[in-house]
C-alpha positions in Angstrom: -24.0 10.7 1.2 -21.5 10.5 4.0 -22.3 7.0 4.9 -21.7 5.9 1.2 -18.7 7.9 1.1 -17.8 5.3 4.1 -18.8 2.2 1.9 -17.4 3.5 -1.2 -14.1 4.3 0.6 -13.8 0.9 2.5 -13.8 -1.4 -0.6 -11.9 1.1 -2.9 -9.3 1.2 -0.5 -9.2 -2.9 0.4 -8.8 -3.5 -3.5 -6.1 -1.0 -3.8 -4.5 -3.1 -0.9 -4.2 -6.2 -3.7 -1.9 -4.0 -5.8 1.0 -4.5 -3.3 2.9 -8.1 -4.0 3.1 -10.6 -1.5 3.4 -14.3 -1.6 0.5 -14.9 1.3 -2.2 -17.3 0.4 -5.7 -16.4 -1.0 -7.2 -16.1 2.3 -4.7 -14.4 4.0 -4.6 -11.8 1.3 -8.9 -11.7 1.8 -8.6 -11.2 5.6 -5.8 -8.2 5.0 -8.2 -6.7 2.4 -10.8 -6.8 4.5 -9.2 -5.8 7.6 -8.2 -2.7 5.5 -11.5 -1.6 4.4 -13.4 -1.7 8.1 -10.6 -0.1 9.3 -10.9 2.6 7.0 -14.8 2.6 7.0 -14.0 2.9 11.1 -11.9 5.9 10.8 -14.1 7.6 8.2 -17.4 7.3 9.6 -15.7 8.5 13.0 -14.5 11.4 10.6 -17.6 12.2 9.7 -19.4 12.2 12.6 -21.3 8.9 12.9 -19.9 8.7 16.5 -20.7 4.9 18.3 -22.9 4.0 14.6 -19.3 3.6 13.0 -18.9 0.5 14.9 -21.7 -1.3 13.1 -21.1 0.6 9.8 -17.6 -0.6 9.9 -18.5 -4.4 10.6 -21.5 -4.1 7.3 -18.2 -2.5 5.2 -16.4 -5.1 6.2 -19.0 -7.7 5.1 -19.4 -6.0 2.0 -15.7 -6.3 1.2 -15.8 -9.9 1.8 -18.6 -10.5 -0.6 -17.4 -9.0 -3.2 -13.9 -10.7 -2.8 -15.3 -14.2 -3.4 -15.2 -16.3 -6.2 -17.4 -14.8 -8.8 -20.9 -16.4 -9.0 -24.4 -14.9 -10.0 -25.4 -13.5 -6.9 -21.8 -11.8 -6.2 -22.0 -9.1 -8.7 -25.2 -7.9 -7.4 -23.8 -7.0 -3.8 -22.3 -4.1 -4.0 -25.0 -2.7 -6.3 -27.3 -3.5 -3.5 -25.3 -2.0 -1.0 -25.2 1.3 -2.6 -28.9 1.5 -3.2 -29.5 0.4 0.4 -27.1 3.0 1.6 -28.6 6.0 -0.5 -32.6 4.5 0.8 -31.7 4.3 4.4 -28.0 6.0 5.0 -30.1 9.8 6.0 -31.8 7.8 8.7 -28.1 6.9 10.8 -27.8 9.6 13.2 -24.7 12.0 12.8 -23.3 14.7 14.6 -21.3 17.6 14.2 -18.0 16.2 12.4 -14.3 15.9 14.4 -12.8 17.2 11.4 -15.2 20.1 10.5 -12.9 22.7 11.9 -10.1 21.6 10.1 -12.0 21.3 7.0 -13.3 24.8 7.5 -10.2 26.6 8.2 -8.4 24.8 4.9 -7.6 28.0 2.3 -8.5 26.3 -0.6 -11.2 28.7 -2.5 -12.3 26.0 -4.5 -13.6 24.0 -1.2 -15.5 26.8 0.1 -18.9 25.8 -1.3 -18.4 22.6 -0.8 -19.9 20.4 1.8 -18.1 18.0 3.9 -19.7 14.9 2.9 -19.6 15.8 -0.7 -15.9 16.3 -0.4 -15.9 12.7 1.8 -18.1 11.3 -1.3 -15.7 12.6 -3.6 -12.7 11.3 -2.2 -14.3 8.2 -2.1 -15.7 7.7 -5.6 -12.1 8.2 -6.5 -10.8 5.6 -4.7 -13.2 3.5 -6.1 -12.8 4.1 -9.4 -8.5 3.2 -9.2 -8.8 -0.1 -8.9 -12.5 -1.4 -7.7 -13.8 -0.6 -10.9 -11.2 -2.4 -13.0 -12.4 -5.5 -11.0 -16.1 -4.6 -12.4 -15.0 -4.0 -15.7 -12.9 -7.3 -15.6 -16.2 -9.0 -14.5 -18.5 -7.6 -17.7 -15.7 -8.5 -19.9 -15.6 -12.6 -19.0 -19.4 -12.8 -18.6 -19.1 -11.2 -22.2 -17.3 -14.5 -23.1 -14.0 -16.6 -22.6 -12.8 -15.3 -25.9 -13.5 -11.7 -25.5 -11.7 -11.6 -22.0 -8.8 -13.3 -23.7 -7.9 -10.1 -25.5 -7.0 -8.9 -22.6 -3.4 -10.5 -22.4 -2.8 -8.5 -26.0 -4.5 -5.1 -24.6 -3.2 -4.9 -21.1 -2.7 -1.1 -21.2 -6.7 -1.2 -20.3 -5.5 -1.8 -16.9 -3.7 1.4 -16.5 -5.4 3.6 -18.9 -8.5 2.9 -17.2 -8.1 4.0 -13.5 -6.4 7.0 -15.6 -9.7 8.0 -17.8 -12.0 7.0 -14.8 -10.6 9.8 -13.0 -10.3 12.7 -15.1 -13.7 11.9 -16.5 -15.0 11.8 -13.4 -13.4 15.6 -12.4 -14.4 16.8 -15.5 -18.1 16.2 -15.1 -17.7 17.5 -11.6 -16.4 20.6 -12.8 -19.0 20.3 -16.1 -16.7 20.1 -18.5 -18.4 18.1 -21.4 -16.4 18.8 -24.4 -12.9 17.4 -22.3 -14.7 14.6 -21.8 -15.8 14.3 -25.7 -11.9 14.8 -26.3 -11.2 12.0 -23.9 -13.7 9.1 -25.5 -12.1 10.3 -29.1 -8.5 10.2 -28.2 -9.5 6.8 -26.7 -10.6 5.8 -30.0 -7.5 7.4 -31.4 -5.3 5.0 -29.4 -7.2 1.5 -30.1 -7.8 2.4 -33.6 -4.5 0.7 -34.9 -5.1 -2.8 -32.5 -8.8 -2.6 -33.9 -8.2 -2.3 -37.8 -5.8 -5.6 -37.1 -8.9 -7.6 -35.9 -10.1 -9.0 -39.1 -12.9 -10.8 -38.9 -12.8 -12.4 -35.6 -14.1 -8.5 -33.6 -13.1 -9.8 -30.3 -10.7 -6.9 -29.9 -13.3 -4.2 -31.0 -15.9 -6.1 -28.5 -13.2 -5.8 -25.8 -12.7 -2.2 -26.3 -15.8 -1.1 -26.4 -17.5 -3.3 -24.1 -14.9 -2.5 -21.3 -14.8 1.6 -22.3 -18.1 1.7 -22.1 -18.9 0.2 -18.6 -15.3 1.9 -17.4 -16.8 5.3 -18.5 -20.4 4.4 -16.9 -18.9 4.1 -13.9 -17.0 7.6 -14.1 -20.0 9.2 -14.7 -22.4 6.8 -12.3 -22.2 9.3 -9.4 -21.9 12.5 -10.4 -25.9 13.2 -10.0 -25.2 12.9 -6.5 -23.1 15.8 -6.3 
């Protein structure tokens, strides 16, 4: 789990990076991104105790991140997917040791974090960095293979954007913490709050095929890797 705690973390962290304006070009903006997201998979799997392997597992994030920055095509989306099931077939095979910050972990008051294992905290960390902005990139990339009109309907719903790094994460504690009827509260007030912009479709149902298609693959990947835990 630590090692795709590193992965997770690296290109959750270089997509955050695209939130900040600034008028560099395209590629400049890929290399910063990119030169983000090794450094942090660097400094993490350091954390973590992968020792010299964080070399190499920072120059695979890296590569990672770069893939899944190009231009979308049909082998693209499949990368990171790949990744991940690579990671989770072969990560327990990377040597580790003891981790650098295990005392200070340890010593940390917090009663909540006594049972809980460094890598699964690592792993958690992660999947929430991944779910604030990375999978609004995903969600974005169902919704235009979905079709040019459904993706359209994004200029008229843009609250999407924010709502959904927003539900990601407190889905995603909540099934942590196994809280199922928050969650059920969650998905209803959603529909609560679309209702209105969805009874105004008519006949077209671009708006309801936007919502829906967009919640549901936003709350898939809340819930994607909580069986891990």
């Amino acid at each position: 789990m630590s090692l795709l705690a590193v992965l997770l973390a690296a290109v959750g962290t270089a997509d955050l990076t695209r939130l900040v304006p600034t008028q560099v070009s395209r590629r400049t903006d890929l290399v910063r991104a990119v030169g983000v997201g090794a450094l942090v998979a660097l400094v993490l799997a350091r954390a973590l105790g992968f020792g010299w392997h964080s070399i190499w597992i920072a120059v695979l994030s890296g590569a990672v991140v770069t893939a899944v920055s190009l231009p979308h095509t049909r082998w693209t989306p499949w990368v990171l997917p790949a990744s991940i099931v690579l990671v989770l077939a072969t990560g327990h095979q990377v040597p580790r040791a003891r981790p650098p910050i295990a005392t200070w972990y340890e010593s940390l008051e917090i009663t909540g974090l006594a049972e809980v294992s460094i890598p699964d905290a690592a792993l958690a960390v992660a999947v929430a960095l991944f779910l604030m902005q990375s999978a609004n990139v995903v969600v974005r990339r169902v919704l235009t293979d979905a079709g040019p009109d459904v993706i359209a309907e994004e200029q008229q719903l843009k609250g999407g954007r924010i709502l959904g790094p927003i539900e990601r994460l407190a889905i995603f504690a909540l099934a942590l913490s196994g809280n199922v009827a928050a969650i059920s509260a969650i998905v209803a007030a959603k529909g609560i709050l679309r209702f209105p912009e969805i009874n105004r479709d008519h006949a077209s149902g671009l708006k309801a095929e936007y919502v829906l298609v967009g919640s549901f693959v936003s709350w898939g990947l809340a819930l994607v890797f909580v069986p891990l835990f």
